[in-house]
Steps between C-alpha positions, in 0.01 A plus 500: 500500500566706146326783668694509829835472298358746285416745773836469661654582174321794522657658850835397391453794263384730723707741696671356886239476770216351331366200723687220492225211611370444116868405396555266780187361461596417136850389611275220715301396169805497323640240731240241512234703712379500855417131534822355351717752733257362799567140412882593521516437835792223485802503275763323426806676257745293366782627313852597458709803611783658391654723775708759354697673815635141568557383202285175543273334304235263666102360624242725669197403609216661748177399638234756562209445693219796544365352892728595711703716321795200458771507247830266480761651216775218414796597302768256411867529343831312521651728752201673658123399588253669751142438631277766599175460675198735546263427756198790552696743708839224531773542239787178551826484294775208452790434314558202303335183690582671870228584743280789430496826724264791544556778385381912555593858342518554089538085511188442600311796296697320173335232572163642557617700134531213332172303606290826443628516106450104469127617664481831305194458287296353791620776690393771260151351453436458881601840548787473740695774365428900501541553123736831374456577176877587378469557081691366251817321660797228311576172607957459594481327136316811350189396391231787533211424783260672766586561788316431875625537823409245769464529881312303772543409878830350496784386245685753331353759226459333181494664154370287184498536145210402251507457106371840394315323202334161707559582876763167527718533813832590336732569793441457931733732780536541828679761641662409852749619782785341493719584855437869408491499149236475230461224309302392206407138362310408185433217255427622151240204328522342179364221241127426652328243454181331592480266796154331565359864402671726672803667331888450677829643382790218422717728494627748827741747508659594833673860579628636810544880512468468096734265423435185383594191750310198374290350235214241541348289281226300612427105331139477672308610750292251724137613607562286840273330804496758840776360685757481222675756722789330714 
């Protein structure tokens, strides 16, 4: 492990283009490692969210389970709640405890978005993505990273950031179309912390076209039974 981080220190130094596989490969150490990213494969987040655009404070909670591709996102406040499901290739969205519809377009590739960066690390070490070595890149906050550019089959490009000292995920976009505009969403990552071996930010920092529009902090995360996904 001190000789992979070690290595990956090493092309961080080195000029743009260098391959990128050594650092990701230490970003997956750094987390906990292939078999605690593998065992990952149902999660439940509990926390609290503090929604900035509406001025609402309140619970948020998802379920993520790796078989099937499924993914329920619950956010409740005083004034506002909403449900969204993702079901392999099925993306469903409701509004406080009203019935839940299907939806298409950018709705359904935010959805897709969102269970990819929950799934990132798995992602990364099955080798779902075509990898783009991008250089030295900031998170919105300012924090200094590396850069790597993202693309597969489907979903929208992705872009993520990695601590240019330990390989940590730092920050997670996706860039979509929006009714004929472009569009970029990201959560910035704070405050890990070890979970049954594998390393999970408590902290998460939304941003929509840069600016900041909610803040997450997580109490506990559940490694769950298949099926915990309703």
């Amino acid at each position: 492990m001190i000789c992979t981080l070690l290595y990956a220190l090493l092309l961080l130094s080195c000029t743009r283009g260098q391959t990128e596989e050594p650092l990701i490969g230490a970003a997956l150490t750094g987390h906990g490692g292939r078999d605690a990213i593998t065992r990952a494969s149902v999660v439940h987040a509990s926390g609290r969210i503090k929604a900035v655009f509406l001025g609402e404070e309140g619970t948020y909670d998802y379920w993520f389970e790796r078989k099937g591709r499924r993914l329920r996102v619950e956010t409740r406040y005083a004034r506002h709640s909403e449900t969204r499901v993702l079901e392999g290739t099925k993306a469903l969205r409701g509004v406080a405890r009203g019935p839940l519809h299907e939806v298409s377009d950018f709705r359904y590739e935010a959805m897709l978005y969102q269970y990819k960066h929950i799934d990132m690390l798995f992602g990364l070490m099955n080798g779902s993505y075509r990898v783009e070595d991008m250089g030295e890149g900031f998170t919105p906050s300012g924090r200094k990273s590396w850069a790597f550019g993202l693309r597969d089959e489907e979903g929208p490009p992705m872009t993520i950031l990695l601590h240019p000292s330990d390989g940590m995920l730092m920050y997670v976009s996706g860039l979509f179309d929006v009714n004929g505009q472009r569009a970029e969403l990201g959560t910035e990552y704070y405050d890990y912390r070890d979970v049954g071996g594998l390393m999970l930010p408590f902290r998460l920092v939304n941003y929509a076209g840069g600016t900041m529009i909610a803040e997450i902090q997580i109490d506990s995360y559940v490694m769950a039974k298949p099926g915990a996904v309703q």
